[in-house]
N, C-alpha and C positions, 0 to 999 in steps of 0.2 A: 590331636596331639596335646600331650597335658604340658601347660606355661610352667615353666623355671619359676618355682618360690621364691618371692622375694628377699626376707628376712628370714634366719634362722638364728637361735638361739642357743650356745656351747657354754653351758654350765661346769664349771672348774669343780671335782669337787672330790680330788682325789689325794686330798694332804690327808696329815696321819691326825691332824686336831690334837695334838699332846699337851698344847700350852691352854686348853680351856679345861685340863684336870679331867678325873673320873676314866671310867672304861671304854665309854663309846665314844668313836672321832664325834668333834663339835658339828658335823654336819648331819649325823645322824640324831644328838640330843633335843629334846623338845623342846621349842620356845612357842609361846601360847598357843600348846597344845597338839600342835604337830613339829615333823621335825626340823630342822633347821633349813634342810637346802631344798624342805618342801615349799617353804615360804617364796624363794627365789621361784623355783619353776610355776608356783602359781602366778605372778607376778607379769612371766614372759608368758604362758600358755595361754592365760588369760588375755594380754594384748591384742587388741584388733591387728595390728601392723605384723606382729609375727608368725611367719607360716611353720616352724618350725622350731622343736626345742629339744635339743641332744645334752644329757647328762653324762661327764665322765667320770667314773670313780675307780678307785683303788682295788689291785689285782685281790679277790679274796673278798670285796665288799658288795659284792651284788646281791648277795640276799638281803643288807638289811638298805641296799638302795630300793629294791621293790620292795620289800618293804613300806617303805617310806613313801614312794611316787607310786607304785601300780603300773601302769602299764606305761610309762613313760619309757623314749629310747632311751636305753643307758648301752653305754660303753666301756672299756676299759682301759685305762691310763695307763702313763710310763711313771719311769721312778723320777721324773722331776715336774714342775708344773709346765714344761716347753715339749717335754714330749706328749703328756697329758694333754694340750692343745692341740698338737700335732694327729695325735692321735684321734682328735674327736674331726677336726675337721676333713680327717677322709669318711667320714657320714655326710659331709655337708653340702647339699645341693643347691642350696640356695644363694643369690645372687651378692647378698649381702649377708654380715655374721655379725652378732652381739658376744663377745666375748665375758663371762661372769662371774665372780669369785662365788662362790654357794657360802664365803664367809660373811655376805654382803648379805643376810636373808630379807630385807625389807628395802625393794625398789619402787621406787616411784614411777607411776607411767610417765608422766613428765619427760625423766631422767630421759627415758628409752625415746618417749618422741624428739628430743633435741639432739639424741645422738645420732637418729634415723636421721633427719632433715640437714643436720651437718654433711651425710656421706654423699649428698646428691654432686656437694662439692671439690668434697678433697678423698685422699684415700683412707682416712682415717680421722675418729673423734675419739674424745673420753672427758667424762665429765671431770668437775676439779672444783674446790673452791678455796678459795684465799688462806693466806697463813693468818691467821689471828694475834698468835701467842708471838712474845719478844724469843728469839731464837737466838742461842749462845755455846759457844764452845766449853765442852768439859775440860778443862786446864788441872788432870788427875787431881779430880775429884772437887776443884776448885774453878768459878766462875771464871770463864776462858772470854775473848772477846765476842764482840756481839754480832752475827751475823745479821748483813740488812734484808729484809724479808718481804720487800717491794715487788720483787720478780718471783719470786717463789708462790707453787701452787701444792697443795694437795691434790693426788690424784686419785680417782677413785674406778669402779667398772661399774656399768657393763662399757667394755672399749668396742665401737662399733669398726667394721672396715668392709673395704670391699673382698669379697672372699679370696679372689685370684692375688689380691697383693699382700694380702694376709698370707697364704700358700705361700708365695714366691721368700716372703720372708722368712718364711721358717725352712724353704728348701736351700738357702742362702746365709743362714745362718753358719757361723762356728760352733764343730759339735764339742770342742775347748771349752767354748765359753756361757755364761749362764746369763739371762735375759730377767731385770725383774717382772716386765710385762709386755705384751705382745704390742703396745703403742711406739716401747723405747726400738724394739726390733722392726719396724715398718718404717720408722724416722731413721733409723739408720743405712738402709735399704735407699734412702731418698723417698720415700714418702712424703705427702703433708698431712699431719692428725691435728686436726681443728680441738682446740678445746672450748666446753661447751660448760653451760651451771650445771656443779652436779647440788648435790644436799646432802646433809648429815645426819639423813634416816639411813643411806651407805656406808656407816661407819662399820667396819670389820668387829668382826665378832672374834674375838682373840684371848682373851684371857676370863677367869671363871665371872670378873665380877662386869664385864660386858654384856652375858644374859638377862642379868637385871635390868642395864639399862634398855637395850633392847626392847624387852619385855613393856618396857612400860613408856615405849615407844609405837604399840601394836594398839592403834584404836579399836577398841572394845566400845559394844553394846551392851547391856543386859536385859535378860529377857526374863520373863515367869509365863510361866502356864501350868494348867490345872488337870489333875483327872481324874476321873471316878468309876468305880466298879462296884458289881454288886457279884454275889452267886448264892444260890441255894445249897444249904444246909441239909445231909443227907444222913442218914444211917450206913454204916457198911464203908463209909469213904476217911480216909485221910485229910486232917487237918492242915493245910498249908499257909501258915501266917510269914510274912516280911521273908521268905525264906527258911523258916525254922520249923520243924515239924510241932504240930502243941497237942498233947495229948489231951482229946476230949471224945464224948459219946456220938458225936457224930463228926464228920466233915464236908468240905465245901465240892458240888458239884456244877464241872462245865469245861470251858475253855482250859487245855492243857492239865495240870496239877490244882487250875483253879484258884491259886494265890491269889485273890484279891486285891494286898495289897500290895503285889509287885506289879498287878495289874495296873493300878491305879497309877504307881509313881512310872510304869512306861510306859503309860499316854500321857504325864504330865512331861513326860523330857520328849516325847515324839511332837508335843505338842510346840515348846520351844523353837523348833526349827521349823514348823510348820509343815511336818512329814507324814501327816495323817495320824493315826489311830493303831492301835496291835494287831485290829482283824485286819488293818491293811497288811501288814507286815508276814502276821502269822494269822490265815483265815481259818475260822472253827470248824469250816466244811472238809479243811484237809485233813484227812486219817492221821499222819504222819505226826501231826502237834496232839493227839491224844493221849494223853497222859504225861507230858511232855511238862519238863522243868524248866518252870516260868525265870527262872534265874538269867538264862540264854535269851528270853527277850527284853529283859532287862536291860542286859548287857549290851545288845545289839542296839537298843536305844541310843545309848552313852556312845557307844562305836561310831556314832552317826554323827553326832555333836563332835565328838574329836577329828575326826576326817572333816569337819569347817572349821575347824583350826578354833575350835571352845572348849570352856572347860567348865563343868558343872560346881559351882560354886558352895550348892543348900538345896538339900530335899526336907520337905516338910508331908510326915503322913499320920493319918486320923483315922483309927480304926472305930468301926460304927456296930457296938453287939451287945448283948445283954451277956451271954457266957461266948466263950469259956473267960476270964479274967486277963486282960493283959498284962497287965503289970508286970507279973513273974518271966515272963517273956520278952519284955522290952528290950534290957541289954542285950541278951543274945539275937533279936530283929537289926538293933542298931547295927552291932559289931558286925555280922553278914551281907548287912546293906552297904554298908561303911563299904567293904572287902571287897563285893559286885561292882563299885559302882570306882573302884580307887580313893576314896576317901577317907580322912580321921573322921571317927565316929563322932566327935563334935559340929560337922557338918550336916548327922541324920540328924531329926526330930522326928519321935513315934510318940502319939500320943492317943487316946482310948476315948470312948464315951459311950453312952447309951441313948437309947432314945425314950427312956421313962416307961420301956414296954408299950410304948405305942409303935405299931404298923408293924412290918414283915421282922424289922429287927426286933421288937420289943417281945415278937411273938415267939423270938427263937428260930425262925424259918428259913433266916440268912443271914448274911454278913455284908456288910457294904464297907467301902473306904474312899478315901478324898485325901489326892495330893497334888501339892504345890511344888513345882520345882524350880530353881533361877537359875541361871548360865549366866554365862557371858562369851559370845561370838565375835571375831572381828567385824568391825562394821564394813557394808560393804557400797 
């Protein structure tokens, strides 16, 4: 017989995001690098203590929630956030439930362990932390008396509870009345919800210029790695430089279309994450990658870095030939690479050289290239 999961996790995340501007809700927009209420579910799927993680969103939003999570459970919400919870928590099997605003994208495990260790005792936690600021009444539009600010908490999610009295309160509830958050509806049930430290890496993400801060709230690494390619120079073939066709008397034979130097910049970005190599990815043995536009493994590079929540900062590449001349072909390599990879062409660097006609290059026999590329991942 399989044990009753302990912990699961009910990600909120079926608001309409209006007030963070732009076209997409704020839970779908990127904050470094992936989407917003991706950050949240990695945060719970990754905790040891959680057996489970249900995401609810908005009727009409599930492609760009898979999107965003992949195979994660998603569900579908009501038109307020009480039935939204409602709703997630007939998936929930689990003994206990973390309750989570997906406006919240950057939790702490911390947060999640004290709200877990609170439940062993009461029906309910949620983290909080002190009022800081002097609190005062608006007196239309003029400084109104001073509220004392002694007792007062900020509250913030994930609000942990036990699942059965979480249920009861919402089957108990008034369908009159509106609940700001599932802790106030369990306290008023007669519950006890323990308040616990939360932090102000849980600050809500609410308005456009909260991304920023956010953002630069996301510890980042940065990484460089290198890569290099070579192919031989053929009669009868196509020239495929940085992406750009170059007209010359011969072209480059092997791997795919044989781009050299899209080879070269994706093993320097495979190399970043430490994901192997191209022939990992795409092996020269398979029929399928013959002739096959190196563009696509590029990309699938980059696709790899952003699904770890990174973003590629500066690619640096060095073309190694006696002919054909790059020069004339530079900006159109940049602007393409630029395109493939999501970047302002001020982030490529193409740069040319020769080897003085010494060795395979100097002899005209091939082309070789070397690239540098930096990221930045969250640290982990």
């Amino acid at each position: 017989m399989t044990a009753q999961p302990r912990v699961a996790a009910l990600i909120v995340a079926a608001g309409s995001g209006v007030r963070a501007g732009g076209d997409t809700p704020k839970q779908y927009r990127h904050l470094g690098g992936r989407a917003l209420v991706a950050h949240a579910y990695a945060a719970f799927a990754n905790h040891p203590a959680v057996d489970e993680v249900i995401v609810v969103v908005a009727p009409g939003a599930e492609a760009l929630a898979r999107d965003a999570l992949g195979a994660a459970t998603i569900v579908t919400g009501g038109a307020s956030r009480r039935d939204s919870v409602r709703h997630g928590l007939h998936h929930v099997t689990a003994r206990l439930v973390l309750v989570h605003d997906a406006a919240r994208p950057l939790v702490p495990a911390a947060v999640i362990d004290r709200v877990i260790a609170a439940l062993e005792e009461v029906d309910g936690a949620t983290p909080m932390l002190p009022v800081a600021d002097t609190l005062a009444m608006d007196d239309d539009e003029l400084l109104g008396e001073i509220v004392p600010r002694e007792a007062l908490v900020r509250i913030q999610t994930p609000q942990g509870f036990r699942t059965s009295v979480l249920i009861s309160a919402h089957v108990h509830w008034p369908e009159d009345a509106e609940a700001t958050d599932d802790a106030q509806m369990v306290r008023r049930l007669g519950g006890d919800v323990r308040l616990v430290q939360g932090d102000t890496m849980l600050d809500k993400v609410t308005h456009p210029e909260d991304f920023a801060i956010a953002e630069a709230r996301i510890a980042f690494e940065s990484r460089s790695a290198s890569g290099f390619d070579v192919h031989r120079l053929e009669s009868g073939e196509e020239l495929w430089l940085g992406g750009v066709l170059v007209p010359h008397d011969k072209g480059l034979s092997g791997h795919s279309d044989a781009d050299v130097a899209l080879h070269a910049l994706t093993d320097a970005l495979l190399g970043t994450i430490a994901a192997g190599d191209i022939g990992t990815h795409f092996p020269p043995s398979d029929p399928q990658w013959k002739g096959a536009d190196s563009a696509q493994f590029l990309q699938h590079a980059a696709s790899l870095i952003v699904e770890r929540g990174g973003r590629i900062d500066f690619v640096d590449l060095t073309i190694i030939c006696e002919a054909p001349k790059i020069g004339p072909h530079r900006d159109a390599m940049r602007t393409r690479i630029a395109a493939l990879l999501d970047l302002s062409p001020d982030r490529v660097s193409i740069k040319a050289t020769t080897t003085e006609r010494l060795g395979f290059t100097g002899r005209g026999e091939g082309i070789a290239a070397q690239a540098v590329a930096t990221v930045s991942v969250p640290r982990t």
